[in-house]
C-alpha positions as CSV (number, residue, x, y, z in Angstrom):
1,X,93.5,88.7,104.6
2,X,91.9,87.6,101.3
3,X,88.3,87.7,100.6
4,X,86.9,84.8,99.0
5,X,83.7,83.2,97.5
6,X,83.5,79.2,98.8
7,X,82.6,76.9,95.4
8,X,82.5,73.7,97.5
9,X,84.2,71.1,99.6
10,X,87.2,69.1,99.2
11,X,87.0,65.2,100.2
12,X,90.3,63.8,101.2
13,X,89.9,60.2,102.9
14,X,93.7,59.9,102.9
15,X,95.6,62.9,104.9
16,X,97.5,63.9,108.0
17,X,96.0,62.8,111.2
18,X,95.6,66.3,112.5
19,X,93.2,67.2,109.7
20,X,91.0,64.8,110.6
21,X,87.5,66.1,111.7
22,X,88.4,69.1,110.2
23,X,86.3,71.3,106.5
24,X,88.3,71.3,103.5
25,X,87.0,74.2,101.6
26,X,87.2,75.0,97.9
27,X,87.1,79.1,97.8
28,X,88.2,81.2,94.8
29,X,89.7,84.7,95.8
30,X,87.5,87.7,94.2
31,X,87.5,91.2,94.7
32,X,85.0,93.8,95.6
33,X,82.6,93.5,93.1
34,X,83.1,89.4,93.3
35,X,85.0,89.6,90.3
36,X,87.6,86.0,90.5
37,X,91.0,87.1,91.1
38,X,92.7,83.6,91.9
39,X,91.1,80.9,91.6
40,X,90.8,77.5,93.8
41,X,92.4,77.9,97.0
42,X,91.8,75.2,99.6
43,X,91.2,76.6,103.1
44,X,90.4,75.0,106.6
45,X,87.2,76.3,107.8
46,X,87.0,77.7,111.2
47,X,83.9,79.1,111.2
48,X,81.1,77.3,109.4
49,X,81.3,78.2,105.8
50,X,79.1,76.6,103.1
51,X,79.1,76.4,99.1
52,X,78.2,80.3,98.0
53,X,79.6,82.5,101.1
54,X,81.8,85.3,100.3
55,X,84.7,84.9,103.4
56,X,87.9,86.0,104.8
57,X,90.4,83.9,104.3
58,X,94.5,84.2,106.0
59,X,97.1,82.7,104.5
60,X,100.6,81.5,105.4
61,X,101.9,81.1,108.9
62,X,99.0,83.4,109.9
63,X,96.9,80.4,109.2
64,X,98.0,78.4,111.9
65,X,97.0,80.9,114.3
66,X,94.1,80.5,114.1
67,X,92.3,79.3,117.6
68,X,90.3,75.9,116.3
69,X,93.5,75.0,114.3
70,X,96.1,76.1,116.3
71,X,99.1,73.8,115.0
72,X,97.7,72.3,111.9
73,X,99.5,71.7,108.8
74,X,97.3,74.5,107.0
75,X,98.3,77.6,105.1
76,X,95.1,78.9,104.4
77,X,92.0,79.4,107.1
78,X,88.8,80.5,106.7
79,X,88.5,82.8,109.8
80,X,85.2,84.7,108.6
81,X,81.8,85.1,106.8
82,X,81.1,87.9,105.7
83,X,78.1,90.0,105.6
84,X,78.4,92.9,103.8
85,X,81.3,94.8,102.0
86,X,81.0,98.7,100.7
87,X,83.1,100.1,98.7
């Protein structure tokens, strides 16, 4: 798992069927002190996220596992917000 800051959305009018209905999320990866460490990754959003909340984001065939995606043609998921981190 990666945690992540969302910057935005991503609009794509023109994509695989099975995305359809589905967030597009903008997130750059950061570490503990929120400090960018790789920069715009686009994640399906299972949970809700908006512009500004820091996240957990899986990646790769993990990303598919997730339950409201379950198949998708993802390899990134946003799969939590979270609330606090302490270091």
């Amino acid at each position: 798992m990666k945690l992540a800051r969302v910057k935005g959305s991503v609009t794509a009018t023109a994509k695989d069927a099975q995305l359809v209905g589905h967030a597009l999320l903008l997130c750059d990866c950061v570490d503990e002190q929120d400090n960018v460490v790789e920069a715009a990754i686009v994640a399906a959003d299972t949970v809700g996220a908006g512009a500004g909340d820091r996240v957990l984001i899986i990646t790769g065939s993990a990303a598919r596992l997730a339950s409201s995606i379950s198949g998708l043609p993802v390899d990134a998921a946003i799969v939590a917000i979270v609330d606090d981190v302490r270091v």
